[in-house]
N, C-alpha and C positions, 0 to 999 in steps of 0.2 A: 402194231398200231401205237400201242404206248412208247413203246420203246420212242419212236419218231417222234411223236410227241414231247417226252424227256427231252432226248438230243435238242429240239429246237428251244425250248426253256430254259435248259444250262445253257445253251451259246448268248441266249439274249442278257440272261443273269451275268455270266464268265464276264461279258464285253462289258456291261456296263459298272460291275462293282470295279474291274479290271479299269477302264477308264479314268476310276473316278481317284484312284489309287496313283495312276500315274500322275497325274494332273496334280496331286495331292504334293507329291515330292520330286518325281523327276522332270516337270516342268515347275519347280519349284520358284521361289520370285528372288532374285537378284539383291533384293532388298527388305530389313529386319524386319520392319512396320510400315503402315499407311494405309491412307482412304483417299476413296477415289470416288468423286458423283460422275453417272453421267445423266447425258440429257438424249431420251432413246425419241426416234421419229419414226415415217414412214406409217407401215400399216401398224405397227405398234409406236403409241405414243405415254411417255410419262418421265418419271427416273428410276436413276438405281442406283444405289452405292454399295459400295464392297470397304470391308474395314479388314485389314491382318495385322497378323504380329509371329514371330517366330517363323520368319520366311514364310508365311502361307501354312505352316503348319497349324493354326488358330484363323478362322477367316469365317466373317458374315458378309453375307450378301439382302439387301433388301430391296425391292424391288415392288415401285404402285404405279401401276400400267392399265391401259384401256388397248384394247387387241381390237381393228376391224376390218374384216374380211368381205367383199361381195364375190359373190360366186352366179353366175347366170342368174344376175338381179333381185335373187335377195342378200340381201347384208347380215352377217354376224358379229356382235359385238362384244364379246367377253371382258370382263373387268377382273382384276388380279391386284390382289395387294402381299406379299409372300417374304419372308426371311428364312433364310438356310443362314445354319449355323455348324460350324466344322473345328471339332474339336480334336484333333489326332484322330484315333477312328472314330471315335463317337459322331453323327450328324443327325439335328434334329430342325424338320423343317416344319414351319409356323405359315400357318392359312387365314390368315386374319379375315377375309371373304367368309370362308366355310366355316371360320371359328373351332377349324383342329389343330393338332400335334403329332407329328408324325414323330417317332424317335427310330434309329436304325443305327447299325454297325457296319463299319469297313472291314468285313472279315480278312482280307488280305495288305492291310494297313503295316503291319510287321515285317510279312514277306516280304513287300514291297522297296521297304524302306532298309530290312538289312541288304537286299539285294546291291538297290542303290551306292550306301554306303561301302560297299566294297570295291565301287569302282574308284577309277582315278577320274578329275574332272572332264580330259578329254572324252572317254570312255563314257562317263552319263552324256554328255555331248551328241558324242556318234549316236547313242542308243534313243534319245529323243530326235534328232534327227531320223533314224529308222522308223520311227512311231510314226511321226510326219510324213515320211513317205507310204507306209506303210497304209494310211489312208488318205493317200492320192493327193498329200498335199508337197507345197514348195514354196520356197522363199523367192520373192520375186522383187524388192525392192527396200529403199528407206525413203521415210518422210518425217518431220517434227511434228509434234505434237505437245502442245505448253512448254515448252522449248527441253523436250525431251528427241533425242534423239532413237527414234523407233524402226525395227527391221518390219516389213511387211510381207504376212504370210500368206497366201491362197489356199483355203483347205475345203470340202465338201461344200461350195457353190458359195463361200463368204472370204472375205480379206479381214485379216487382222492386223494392226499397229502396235507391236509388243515392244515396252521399255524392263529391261531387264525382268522381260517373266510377265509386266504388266500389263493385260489388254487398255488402252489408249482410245481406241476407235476400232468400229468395227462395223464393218458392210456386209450386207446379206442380201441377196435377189435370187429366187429359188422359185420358179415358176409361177411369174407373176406377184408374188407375195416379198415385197420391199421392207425390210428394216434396219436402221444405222444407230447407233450408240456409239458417242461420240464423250470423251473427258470434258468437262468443265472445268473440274477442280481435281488436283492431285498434291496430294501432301506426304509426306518421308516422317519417319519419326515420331508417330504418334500414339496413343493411345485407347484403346477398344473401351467407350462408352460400357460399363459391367450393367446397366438400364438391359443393353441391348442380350444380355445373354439370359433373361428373364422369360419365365413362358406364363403367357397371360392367364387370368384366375376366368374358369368358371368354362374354359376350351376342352374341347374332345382330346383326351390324348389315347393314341395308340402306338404300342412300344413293340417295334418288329425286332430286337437285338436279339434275343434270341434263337426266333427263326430263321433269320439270316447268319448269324452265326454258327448253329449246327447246321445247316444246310450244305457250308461250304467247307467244315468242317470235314467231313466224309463223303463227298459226293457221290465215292465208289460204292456205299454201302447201299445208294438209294437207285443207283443203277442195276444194284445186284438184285433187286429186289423187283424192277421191271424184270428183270432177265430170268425170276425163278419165276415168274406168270407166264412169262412166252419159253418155258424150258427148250424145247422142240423144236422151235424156230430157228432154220434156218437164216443164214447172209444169201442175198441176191445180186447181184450186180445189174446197175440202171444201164438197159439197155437202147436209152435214150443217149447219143450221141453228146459227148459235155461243152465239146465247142459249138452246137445248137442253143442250147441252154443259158451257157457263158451270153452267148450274143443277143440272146433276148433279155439278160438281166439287165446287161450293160446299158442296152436301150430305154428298159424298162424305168420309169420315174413315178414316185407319190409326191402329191400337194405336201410340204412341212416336212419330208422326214430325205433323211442322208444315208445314199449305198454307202457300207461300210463292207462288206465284204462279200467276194463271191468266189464258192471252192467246191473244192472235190473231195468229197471225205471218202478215198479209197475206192472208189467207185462203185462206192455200195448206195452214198447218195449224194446228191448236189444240193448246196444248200447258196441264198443269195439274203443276206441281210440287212436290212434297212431301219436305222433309229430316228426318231423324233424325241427321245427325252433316254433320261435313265431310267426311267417306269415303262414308258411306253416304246415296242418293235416290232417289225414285222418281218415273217421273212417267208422267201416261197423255197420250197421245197422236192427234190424230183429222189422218187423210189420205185423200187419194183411190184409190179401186181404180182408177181409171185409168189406165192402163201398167202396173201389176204383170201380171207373167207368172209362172204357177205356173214357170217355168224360175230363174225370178230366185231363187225361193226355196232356194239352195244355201249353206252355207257355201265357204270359200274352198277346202278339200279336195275342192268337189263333193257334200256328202254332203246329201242333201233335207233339209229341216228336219220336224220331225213334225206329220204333219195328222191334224185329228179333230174330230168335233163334238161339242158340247156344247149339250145344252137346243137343240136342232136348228141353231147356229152356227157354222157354221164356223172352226177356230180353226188357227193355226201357232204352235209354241212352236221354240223355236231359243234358239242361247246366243254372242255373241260375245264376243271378245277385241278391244279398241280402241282403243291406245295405250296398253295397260297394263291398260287397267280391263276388270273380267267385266260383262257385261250379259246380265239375263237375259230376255226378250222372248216375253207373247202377244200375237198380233196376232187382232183379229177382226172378221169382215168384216159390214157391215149393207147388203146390196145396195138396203133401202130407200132409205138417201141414198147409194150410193155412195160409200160410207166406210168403211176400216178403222180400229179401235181399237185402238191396240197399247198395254200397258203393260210399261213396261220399267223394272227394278230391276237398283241398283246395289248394293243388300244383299243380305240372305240368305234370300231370297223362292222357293222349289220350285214346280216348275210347278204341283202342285197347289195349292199357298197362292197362287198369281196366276188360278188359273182362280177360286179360292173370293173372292175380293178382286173379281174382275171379277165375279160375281153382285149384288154391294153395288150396283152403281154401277146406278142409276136410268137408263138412257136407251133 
């Protein structure tokens, strides 16, 4: 049980530091320095500017926004005032709302970058191109923008306007939920406001560089260490059918968040993952009942996890803690194939919102 648990934490962790790394250098920007406002609409309205220097290698983003959503007639309304600040690996992001500091590491900021630098330019080319496709996106036009000439991207349910490297404009419609962030202003050559790399007096700060950093450090150590709890444990192979699975992911949609991948890991398990942010993923899950023992099912305290059925299935809901991160976990068993389904969310998903998510899903 852990073990599945682990795998689906690394892969959310892996994609997202891994993302943030590429974006970092091999979509790197075309150009030394510059700031950029936009003016964001739709269901989200407000601005945002982005200021860099060193190709994106140095980059702020600020961003004070009103978010409103109605959902079956009542409305939600979030307000957001926020700065991310990106210094080589170092990123520290400011919540001027909550009044914290977040500080964190790009543990793979190095890798990433000597990798890159080995290539030739066509070569980084190709391999951002792969990335691109890679999640389901394509280039499907140009248009001007502040008389920029811009290639147009299609990527996970939004279009981009990119001038060398620079987002310009950008559309999003993702079920029902409409927002566009559009340039106003675009400037080359300028200089990062040093105001802006300031972290306000009197804010929460919380400094994750080190957990993040050992974490990614040895992964294999933390693995090894599920794997001397479960010694004995058997590999099963899911004998649920994977092009069943496949077909119900593909179909499968949440309000806010982007399939990014759905696979076969050796057919020991299926996994199908979906982001909403860098913090926040969820992904469902298919493995074998095979060796689960209702005993297994304890947290570390000991304490049962809660069982019950639904729509006559069997289900276990539980919540762990996992190097930091909450996860929160239905598992449901299909003794036709010999398969449990677990979905597990690193946002802010109530068991009832994962039991009602799990009715969605076709299989």
């Amino acid at each position: 049980m852990k073990r599945i648990i682990f795998t689906v934490l690394l892969t959310f962790l892996a994609f997202s530091v891994t993302l943030k790394a590429q974006n970092q250098k091999i979509n790197q920007y075309a150009i030394k320095s510059g700031h950029v406002k936009y003016k964001l609409t739709g269901n989200t309205e407000g601005t945002k500017e982005i200021w860099f220097d060193n190709y994106g290698d140095t980059q702020i983003e600020e961003e004070n926004s009103v978010t409103t959503v109605k959902i079956f007639g009542m409305k939600d309304v979030k307000e957001k005032h926020t700065r991310s600040i990106m210094q080589g690996p170092r990123i520290t992001m400011i919540d001027f709302k909550e009044k914290k500091v977040t500080k964190s590491i790009n543990p793979l900021y190095e890798e990433i970058n000597q990798q890159v630098n080995s290539m030739t330019e066509k070569e980084q080319e190709a391999y951002a191109k792969e990335i691109l496709e890679s999640l389901g996106g394509e280039i499907i036009g140009e248009e001007t923008i502040l008389n920029k000439r811009c290639e147009i991207t299609s990527l996970l349910g939004s279009k981009v306007w990119v001038y060398k490297g620079v987002s310009l404009k950008i559309e999003s419609k993702i079920l029902g939920i409409k927002n566009f962030q559009e340039a106003t202003l675009f400037k080359e050559k300028v200089t990062i406001p040093s105001s802006l790399f300031d972290t306000p007096k009197g804010f929460e700060v919380q400094d994750l560089s080190e957990q993040t950093e050992n974490f990614f450090a040895n992964p294999g150590e933390l693995y090894e260490e599920v794997e001397e709890e479960e010694e004995e444990e058997e590999s099963y192979p899911v004998e649920m059918p994977y092009e069943m699975f496949q077909k119900a992911m593909n179909k499968f949609e949440i309000e806010g968040y982007n399939r990014t991948t759905v696979m076969n890991l050796q057919g020991e398990q299926y996994m199908a993952v979906f982001m909403k942010s860098l913090q926040s993923g969820f992904s469902v899950l298919a493995s074998s009942m095979e060796g689960m023992e209702e005993g297994e099912l304890k947290d570390e305290e000991g304490k049962s996890y809660d069982t019950f059925y639904h729509k006559r299935k069997k289900m276990y809901y539980f919540e762990e803690l996992d190097q930091g991160i909450k996860a929160s976990i239905l598992m449901v068993q299909f003794p036709k194939y010999n398969t449990n389904i677990s979905l597990v969310s690193t946002g802010d998903f109530t068991k009832q919102e994962l039991i009602d998510l799990f009715d969605r899903i076709d299989l």
